[in-house]
Short mmCIF file of the C-alpha atoms (twelve columns), coordinates in Angstrom:
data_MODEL
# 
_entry.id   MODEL 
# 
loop_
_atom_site.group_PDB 
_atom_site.id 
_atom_site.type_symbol 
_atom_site.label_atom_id 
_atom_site.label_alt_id 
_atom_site.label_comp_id 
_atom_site.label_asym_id 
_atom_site.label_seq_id 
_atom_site.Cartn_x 
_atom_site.Cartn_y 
_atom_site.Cartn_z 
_atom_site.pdbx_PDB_model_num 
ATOM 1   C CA . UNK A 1   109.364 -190.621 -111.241 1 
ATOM 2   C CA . UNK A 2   105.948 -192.262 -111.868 1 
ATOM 3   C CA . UNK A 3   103.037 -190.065 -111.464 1 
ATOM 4   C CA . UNK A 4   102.111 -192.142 -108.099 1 
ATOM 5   C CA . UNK A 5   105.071 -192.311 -106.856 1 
ATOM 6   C CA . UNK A 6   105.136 -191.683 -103.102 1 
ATOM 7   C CA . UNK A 7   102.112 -192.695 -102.462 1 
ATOM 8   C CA . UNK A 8   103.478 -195.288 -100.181 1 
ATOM 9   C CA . UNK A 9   104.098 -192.654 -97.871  1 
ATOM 10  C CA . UNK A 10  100.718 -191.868 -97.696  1 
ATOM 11  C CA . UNK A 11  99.746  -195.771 -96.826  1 
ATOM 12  C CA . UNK A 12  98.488  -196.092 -100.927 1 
ATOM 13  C CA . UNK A 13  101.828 -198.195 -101.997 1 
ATOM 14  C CA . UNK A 14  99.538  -200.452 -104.168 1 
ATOM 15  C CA . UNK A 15  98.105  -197.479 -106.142 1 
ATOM 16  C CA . UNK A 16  101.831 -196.402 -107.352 1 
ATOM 17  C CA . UNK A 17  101.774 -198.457 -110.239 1 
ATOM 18  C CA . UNK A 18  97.843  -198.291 -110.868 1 
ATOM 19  C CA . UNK A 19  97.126  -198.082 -114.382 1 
ATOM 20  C CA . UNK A 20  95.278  -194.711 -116.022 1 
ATOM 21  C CA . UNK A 21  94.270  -196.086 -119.322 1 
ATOM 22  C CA . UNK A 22  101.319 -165.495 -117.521 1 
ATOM 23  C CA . UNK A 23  104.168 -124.689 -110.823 1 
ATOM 24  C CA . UNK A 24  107.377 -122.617 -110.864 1 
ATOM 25  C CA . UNK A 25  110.376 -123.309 -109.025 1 
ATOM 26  C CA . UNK A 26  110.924 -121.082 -106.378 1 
ATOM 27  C CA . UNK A 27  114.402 -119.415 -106.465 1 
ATOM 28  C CA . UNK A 28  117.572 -119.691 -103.815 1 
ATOM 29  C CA . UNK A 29  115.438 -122.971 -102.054 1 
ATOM 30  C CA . UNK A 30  117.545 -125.961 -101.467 1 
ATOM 31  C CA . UNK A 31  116.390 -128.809 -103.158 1 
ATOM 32  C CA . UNK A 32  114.397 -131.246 -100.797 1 
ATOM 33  C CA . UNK A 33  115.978 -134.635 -101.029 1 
ATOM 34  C CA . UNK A 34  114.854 -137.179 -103.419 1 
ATOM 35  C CA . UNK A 35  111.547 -139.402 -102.382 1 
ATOM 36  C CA . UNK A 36  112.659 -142.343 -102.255 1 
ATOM 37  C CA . UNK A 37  110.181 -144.653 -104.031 1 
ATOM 38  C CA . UNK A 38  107.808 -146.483 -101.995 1 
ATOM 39  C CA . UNK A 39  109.162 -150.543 -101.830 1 
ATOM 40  C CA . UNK A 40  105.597 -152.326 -103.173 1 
ATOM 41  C CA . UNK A 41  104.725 -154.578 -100.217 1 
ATOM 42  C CA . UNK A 42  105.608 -158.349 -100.055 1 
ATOM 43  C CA . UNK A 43  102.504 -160.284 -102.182 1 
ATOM 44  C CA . UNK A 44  101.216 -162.072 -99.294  1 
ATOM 45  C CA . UNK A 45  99.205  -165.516 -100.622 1 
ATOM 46  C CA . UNK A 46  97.083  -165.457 -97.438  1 
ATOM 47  C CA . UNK A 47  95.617  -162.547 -98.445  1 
ATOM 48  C CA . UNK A 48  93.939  -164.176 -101.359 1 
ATOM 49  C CA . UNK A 49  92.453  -167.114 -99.689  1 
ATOM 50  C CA . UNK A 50  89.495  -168.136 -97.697  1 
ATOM 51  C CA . UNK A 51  88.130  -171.663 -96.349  1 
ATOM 52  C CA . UNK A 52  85.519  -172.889 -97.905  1 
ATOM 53  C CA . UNK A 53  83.234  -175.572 -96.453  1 
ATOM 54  C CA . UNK A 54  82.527  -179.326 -98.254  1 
ATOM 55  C CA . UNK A 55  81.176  -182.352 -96.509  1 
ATOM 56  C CA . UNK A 56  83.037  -185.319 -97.848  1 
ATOM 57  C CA . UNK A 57  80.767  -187.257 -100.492 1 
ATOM 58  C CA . UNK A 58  82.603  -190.647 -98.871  1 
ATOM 59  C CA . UNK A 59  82.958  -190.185 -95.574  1 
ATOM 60  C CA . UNK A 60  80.507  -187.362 -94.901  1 
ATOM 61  C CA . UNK A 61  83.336  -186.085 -92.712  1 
ATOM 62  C CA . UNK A 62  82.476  -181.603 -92.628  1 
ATOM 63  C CA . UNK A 63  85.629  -179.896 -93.245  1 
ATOM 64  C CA . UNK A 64  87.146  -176.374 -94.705  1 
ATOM 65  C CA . UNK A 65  89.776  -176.395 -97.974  1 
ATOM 66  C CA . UNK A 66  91.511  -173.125 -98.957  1 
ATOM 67  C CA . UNK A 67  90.379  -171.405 -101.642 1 
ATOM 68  C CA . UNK A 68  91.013  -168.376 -103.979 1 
ATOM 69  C CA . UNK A 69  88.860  -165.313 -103.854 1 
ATOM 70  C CA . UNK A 70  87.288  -164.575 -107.101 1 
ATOM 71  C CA . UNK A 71  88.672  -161.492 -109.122 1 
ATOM 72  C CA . UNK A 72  91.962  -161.965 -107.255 1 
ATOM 73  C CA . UNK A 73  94.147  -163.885 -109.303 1 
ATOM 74  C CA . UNK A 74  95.241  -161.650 -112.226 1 
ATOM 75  C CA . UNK A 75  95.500  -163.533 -115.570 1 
ATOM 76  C CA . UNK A 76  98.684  -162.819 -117.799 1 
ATOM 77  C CA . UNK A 77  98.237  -165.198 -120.064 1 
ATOM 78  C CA . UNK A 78  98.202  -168.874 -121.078 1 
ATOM 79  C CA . UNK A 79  100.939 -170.996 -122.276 1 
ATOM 80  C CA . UNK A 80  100.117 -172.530 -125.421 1 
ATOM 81  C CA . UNK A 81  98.892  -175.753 -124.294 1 
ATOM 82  C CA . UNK A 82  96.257  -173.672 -122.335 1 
ATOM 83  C CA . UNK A 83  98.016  -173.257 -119.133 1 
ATOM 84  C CA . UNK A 84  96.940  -170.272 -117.689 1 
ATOM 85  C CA . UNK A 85  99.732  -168.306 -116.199 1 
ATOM 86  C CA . UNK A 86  99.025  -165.581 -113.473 1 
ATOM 87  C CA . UNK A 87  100.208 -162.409 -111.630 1 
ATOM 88  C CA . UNK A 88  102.664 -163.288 -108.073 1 
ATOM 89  C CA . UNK A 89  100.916 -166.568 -107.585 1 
ATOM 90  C CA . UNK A 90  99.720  -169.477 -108.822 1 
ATOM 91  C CA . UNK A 91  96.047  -170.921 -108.279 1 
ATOM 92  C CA . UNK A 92  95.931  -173.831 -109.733 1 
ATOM 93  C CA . UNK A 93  97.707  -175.076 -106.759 1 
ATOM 94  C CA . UNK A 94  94.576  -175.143 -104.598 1 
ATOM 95  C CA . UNK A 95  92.251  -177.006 -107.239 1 
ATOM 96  C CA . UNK A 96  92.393  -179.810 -105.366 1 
ATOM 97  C CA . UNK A 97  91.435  -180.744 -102.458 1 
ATOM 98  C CA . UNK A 98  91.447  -184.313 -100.137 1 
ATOM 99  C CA . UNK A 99  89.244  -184.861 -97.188  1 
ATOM 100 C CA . UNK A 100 91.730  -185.084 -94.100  1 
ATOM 101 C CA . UNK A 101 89.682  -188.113 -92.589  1 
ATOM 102 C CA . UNK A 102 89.169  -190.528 -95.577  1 
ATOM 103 C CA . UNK A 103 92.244  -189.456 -98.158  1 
ATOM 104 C CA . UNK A 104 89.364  -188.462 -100.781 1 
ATOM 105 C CA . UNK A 105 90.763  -186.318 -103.781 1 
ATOM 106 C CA . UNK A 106 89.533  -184.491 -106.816 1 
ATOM 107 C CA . UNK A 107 90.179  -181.562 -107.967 1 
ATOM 108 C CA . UNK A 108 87.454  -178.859 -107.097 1 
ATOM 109 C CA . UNK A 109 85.880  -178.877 -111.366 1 
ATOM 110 C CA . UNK A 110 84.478  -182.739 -109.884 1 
ATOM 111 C CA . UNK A 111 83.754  -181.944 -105.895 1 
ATOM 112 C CA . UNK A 112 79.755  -183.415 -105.407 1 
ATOM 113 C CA . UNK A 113 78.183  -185.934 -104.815 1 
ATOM 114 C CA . UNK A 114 79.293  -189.519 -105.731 1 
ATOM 115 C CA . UNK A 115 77.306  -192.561 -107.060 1 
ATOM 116 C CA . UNK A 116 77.081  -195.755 -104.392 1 
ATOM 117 C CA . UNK A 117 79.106  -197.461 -106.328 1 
ATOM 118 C CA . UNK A 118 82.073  -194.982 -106.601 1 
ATOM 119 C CA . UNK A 119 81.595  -194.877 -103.039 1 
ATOM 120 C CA . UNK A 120 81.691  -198.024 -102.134 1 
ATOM 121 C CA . UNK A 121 84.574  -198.472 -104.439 1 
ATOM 122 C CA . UNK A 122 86.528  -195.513 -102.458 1 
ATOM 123 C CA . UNK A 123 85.788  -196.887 -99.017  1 
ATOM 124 C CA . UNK A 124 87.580  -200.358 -100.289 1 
ATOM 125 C CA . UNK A 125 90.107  -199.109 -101.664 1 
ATOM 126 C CA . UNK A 126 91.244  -194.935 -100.037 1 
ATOM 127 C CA . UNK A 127 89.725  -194.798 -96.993  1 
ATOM 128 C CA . UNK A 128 91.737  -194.534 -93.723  1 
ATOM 129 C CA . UNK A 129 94.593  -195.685 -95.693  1 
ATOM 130 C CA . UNK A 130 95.821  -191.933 -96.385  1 
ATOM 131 C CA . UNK A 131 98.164  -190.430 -94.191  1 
ATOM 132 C CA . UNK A 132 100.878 -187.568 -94.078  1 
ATOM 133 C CA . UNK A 133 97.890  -184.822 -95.836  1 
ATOM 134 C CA . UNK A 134 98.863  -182.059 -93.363  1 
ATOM 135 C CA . UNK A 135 96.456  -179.002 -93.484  1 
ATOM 136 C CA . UNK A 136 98.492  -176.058 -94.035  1 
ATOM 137 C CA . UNK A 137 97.400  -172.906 -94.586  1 
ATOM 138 C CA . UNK A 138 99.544  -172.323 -98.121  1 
ATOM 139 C CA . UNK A 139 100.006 -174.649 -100.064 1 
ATOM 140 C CA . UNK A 140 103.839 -175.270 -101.378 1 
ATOM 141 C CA . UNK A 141 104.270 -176.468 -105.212 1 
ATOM 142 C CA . UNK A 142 105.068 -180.193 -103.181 1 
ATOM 143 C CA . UNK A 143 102.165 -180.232 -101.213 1 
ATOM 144 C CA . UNK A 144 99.973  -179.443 -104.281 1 
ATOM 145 C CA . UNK A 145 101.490 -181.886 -106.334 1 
ATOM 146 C CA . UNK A 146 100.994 -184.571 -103.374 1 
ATOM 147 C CA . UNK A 147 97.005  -183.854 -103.214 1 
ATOM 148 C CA . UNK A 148 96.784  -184.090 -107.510 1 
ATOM 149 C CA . UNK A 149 98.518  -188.062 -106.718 1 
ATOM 150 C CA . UNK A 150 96.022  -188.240 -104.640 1 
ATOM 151 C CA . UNK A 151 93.194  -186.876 -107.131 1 
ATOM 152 C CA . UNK A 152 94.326  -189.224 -109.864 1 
ATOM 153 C CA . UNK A 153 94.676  -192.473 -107.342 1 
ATOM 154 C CA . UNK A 154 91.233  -191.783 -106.156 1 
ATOM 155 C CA . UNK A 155 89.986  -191.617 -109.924 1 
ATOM 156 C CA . UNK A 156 91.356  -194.617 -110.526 1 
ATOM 157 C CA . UNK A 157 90.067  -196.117 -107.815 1 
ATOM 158 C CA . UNK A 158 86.096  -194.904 -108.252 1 
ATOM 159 C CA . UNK A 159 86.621  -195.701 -111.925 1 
ATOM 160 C CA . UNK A 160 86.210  -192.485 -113.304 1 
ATOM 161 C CA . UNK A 161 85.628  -191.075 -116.668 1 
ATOM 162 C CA . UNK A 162 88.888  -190.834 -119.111 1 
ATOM 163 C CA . UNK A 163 88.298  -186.983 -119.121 1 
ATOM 164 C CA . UNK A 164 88.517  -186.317 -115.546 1 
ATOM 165 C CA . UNK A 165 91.421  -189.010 -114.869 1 
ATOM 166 C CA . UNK A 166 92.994  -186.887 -118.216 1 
ATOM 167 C CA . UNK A 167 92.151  -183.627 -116.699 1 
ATOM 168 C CA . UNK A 168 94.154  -184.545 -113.408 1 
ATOM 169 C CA . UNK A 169 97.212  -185.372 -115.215 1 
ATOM 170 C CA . UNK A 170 96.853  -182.484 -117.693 1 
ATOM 171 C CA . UNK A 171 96.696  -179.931 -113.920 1 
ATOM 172 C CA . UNK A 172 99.350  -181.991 -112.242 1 
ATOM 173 C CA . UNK A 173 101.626 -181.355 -115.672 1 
ATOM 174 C CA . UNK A 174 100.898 -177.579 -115.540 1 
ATOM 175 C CA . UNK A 175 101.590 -177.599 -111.776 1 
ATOM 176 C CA . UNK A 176 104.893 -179.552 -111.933 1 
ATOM 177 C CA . UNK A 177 105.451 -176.220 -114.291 1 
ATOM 178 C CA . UNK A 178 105.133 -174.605 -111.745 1 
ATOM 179 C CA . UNK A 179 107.526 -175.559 -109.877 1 
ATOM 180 C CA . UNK A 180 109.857 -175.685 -112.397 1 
ATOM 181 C CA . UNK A 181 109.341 -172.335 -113.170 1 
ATOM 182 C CA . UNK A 182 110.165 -171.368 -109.614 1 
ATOM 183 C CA . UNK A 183 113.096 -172.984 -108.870 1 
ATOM 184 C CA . UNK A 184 115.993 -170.866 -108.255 1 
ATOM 185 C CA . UNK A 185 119.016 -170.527 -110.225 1 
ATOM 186 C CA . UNK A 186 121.192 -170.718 -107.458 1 
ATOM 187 C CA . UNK A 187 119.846 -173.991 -106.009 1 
ATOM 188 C CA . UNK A 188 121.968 -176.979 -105.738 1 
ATOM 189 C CA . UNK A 189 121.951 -179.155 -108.072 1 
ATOM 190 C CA . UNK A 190 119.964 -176.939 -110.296 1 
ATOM 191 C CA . UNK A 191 120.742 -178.567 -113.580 1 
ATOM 192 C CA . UNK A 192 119.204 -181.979 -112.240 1 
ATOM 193 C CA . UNK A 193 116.434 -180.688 -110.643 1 
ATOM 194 C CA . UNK A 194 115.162 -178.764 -114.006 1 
ATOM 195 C CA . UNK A 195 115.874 -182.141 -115.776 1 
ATOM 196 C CA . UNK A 196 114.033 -184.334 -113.500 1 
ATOM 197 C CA . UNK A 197 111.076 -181.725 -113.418 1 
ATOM 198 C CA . UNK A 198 110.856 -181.367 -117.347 1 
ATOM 199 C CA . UNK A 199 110.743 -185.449 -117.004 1 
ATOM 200 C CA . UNK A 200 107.704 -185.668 -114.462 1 
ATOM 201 C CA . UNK A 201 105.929 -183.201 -116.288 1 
ATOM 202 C CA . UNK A 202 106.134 -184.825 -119.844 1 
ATOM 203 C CA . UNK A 203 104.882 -188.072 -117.737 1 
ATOM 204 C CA . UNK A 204 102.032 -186.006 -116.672 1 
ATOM 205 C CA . UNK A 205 100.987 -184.778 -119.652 1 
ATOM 206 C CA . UNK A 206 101.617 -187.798 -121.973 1 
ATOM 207 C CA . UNK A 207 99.110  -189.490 -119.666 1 
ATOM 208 C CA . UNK A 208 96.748  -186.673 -120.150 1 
ATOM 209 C CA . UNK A 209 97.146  -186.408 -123.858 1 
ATOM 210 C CA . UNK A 210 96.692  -190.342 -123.851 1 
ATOM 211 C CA . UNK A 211 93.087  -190.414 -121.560 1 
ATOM 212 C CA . UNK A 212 92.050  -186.815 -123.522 1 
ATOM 213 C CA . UNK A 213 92.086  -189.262 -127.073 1 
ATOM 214 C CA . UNK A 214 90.359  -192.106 -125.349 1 
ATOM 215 C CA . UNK A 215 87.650  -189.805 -123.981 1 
ATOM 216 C CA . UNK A 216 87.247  -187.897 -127.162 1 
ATOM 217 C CA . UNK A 217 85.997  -191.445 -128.922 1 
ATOM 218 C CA . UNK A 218 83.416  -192.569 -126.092 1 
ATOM 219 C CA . UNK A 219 82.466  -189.259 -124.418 1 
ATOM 220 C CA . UNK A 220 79.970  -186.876 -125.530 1 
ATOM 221 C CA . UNK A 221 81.366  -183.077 -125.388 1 
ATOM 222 C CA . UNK A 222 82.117  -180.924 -123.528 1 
ATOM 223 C CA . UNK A 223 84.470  -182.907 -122.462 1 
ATOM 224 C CA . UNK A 224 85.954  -181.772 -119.318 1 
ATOM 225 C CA . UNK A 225 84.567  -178.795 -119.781 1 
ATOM 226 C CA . UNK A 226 85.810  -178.244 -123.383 1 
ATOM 227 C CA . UNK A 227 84.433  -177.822 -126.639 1 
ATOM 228 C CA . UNK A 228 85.437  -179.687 -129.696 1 
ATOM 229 C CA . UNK A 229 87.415  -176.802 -131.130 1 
ATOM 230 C CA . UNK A 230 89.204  -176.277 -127.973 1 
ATOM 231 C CA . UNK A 231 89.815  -180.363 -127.038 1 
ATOM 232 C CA . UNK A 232 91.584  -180.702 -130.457 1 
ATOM 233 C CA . UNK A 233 93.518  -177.453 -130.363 1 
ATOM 234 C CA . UNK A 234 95.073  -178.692 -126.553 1 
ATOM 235 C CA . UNK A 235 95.536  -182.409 -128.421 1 
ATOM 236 C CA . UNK A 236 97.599  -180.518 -131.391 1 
ATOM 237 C CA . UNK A 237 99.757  -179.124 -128.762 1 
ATOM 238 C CA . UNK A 238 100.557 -182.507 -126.630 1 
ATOM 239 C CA . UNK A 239 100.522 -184.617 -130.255 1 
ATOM 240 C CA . UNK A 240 103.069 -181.692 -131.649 1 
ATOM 241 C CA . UNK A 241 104.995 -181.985 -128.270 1 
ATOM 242 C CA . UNK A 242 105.616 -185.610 -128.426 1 
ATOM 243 C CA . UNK A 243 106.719 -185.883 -132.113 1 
ATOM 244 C CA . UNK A 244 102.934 -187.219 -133.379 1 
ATOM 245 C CA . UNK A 245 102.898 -185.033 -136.125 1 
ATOM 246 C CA . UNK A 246 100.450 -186.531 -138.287 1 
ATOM 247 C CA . UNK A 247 97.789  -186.509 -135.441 1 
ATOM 248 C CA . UNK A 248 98.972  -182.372 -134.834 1 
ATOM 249 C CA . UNK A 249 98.026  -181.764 -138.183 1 
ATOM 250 C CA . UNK A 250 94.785  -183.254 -138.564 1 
ATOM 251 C CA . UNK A 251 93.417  -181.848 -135.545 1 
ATOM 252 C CA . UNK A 252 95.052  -178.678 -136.910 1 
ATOM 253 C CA . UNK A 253 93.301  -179.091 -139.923 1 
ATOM 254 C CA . UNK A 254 90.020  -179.803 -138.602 1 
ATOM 255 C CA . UNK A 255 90.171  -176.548 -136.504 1 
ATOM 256 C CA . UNK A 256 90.879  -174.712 -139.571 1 
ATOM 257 C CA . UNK A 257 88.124  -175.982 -141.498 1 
ATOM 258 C CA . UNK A 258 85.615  -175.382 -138.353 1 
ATOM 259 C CA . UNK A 259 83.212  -173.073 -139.158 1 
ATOM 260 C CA . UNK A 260 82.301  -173.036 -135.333 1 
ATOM 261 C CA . UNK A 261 85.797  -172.064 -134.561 1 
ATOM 262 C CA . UNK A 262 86.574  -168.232 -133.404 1 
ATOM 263 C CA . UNK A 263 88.909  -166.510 -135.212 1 
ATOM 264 C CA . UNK A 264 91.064  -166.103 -132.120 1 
ATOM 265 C CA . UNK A 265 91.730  -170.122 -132.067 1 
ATOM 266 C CA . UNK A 266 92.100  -170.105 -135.569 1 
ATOM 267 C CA . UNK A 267 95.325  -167.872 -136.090 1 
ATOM 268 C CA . UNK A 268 97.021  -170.246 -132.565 1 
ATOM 269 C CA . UNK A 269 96.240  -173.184 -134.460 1 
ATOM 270 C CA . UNK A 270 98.100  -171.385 -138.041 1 
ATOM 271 C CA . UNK A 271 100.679 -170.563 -135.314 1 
ATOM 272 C CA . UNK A 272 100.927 -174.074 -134.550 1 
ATOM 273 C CA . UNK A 273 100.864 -175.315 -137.936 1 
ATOM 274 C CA . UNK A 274 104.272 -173.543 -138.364 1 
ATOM 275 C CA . UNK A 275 105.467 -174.362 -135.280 1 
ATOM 276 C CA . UNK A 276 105.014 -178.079 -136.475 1 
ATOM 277 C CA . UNK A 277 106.068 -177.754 -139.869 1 
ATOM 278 C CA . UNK A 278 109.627 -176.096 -138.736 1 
ATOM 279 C CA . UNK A 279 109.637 -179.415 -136.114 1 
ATOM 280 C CA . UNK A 280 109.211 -181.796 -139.033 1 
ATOM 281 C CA . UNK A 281 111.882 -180.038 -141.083 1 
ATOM 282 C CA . UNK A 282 114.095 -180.238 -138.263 1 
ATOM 283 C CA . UNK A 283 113.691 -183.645 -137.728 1 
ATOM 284 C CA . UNK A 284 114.153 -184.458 -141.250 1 
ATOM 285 C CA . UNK A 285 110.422 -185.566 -141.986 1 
ATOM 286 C CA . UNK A 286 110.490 -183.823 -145.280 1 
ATOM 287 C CA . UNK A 287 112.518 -181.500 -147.324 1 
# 
């Protein structure tokens, strides 16, 4: 599917094909019976959330967005194109959010205040257009994905920055993970559903790895919040993922050589060089 797709539901069917760019025993006593373990409690995700209050920066329009509460998402670890993965839930699903009068998106990193002109451009071509947003307490892997469409049509409408339209599609990838990731084996029509879901994420993060380049020529860093060092490490891992090895290893190579770079980077980026040297023997690039 297209990254936009569906957005005709929503009343946005001409932004569907917009353009981007982890003691003793005691004797003779019977033996008391066995405690049973205590069953750990369902992880309830309400339990983790709050609403937070934003007035829209198009339509001015007050409203509350769930959030997470700091220090209660614990971090396992990151997948190695930065994804960070966490304990029984996933919070990346409520880093966007949409105003539920206009259709306004962004992801929470860009939430403030917005120049006339972005405005005006929103009002023409988002506002009271959006429909179907329903404000539901959790959010479901769908109903995230829905709000990052809505995200990356709205930053294509105000004419944003490479790097945030980029950083959309590089959350929207890690969130179609997601989902993928929680699908269950027993579902029907598993097989297809994995397939489809490994094809709307590649989408998403082609188109991220495509506006991430562009912005890295015209934009000063950070970029999207990132350093050089850790730009150019994420663009090894998308170049390496779709087959552009020559561009994997000279952004490799440039990490390597970066004095500024931690150690830490350092030895994922030698763990990518291999990783990308066994992927061009594979494919036969050299002997």
């Amino acid at each position: 599917m297209g990254l936009l797709d569906g957005l005709s539901n929503m009343g946005l069917g001409k932004l569907e094909g917009a353009e981007i760019f982890e003691e003793e025993k005691k004797p003779a006593a019977p033996a008391a019976p066995a405690a049973k373990p205590k069953e750990e409690a369902p992880f309830d995700e309400a339990s983790v959330l709050f609403d937070k209050s934003v007035t829209c920066p198009v339509c001015d329009f007050k409203y509350t967005y769930r959030a997470v509460r700091t220090g209660k998402a614990r971090l396992l670890g990151q997948d190695p194109d930065l994804r960070p993965k966490y304990d029984k839930f996933d919070p990346g699903k409520y880093d966007v959010v949409v105003c539920p009068k206009c259709g306004y998106g962004t992801l929470t990193k860009y939430l403030g205040p917005l120049p006339a002109a972005q405005v005006k451009l929103l009002k023409e071509g988002i506002s009271g257009r959006v429909r179907g947003i329903a404000n539901t307490p959790i959010l479901t892997y769908d109903d995230s994905i829905q709000r990052y469409q809505l995200a990356l049509a709205s930053s294509i409408v105000k004419r944003a920055r490479d790097s945030e339209k980029a950083y959309v599609c590089l959350k929207m990838g890690w969130t179609i993970r997601g989902k993928r990731e929680n699908v269950p084996i027993d579902a029907p029509d598993y097989d297809e559903k994995i397939s489809q879901l490994n094809a709307d994420e590649n989408e998403a993060l082609k188109a991220a790895y495509d506006g991430f380049i562009s912005a890295r020529q015209k934009e000063q860093f950070p970029i999207a919040g990132m350093d050089e060092v850790t730009l150019d490490y994420l663009l090894a891992v998308l170049a390496a993922r779709f087959g552009q090895f020559d561009t994997a290893q000279k952004m490799i190579s440039g990490i390597l050589m970066n004095k500024a770079a931690n150690s830490r980077i350092k030895d994922r980026a030698r763990d990518l060089k291999e990783m990308v040297l066994e992927q061009m023997k594979m494919k036969g690039e050299f002997s």
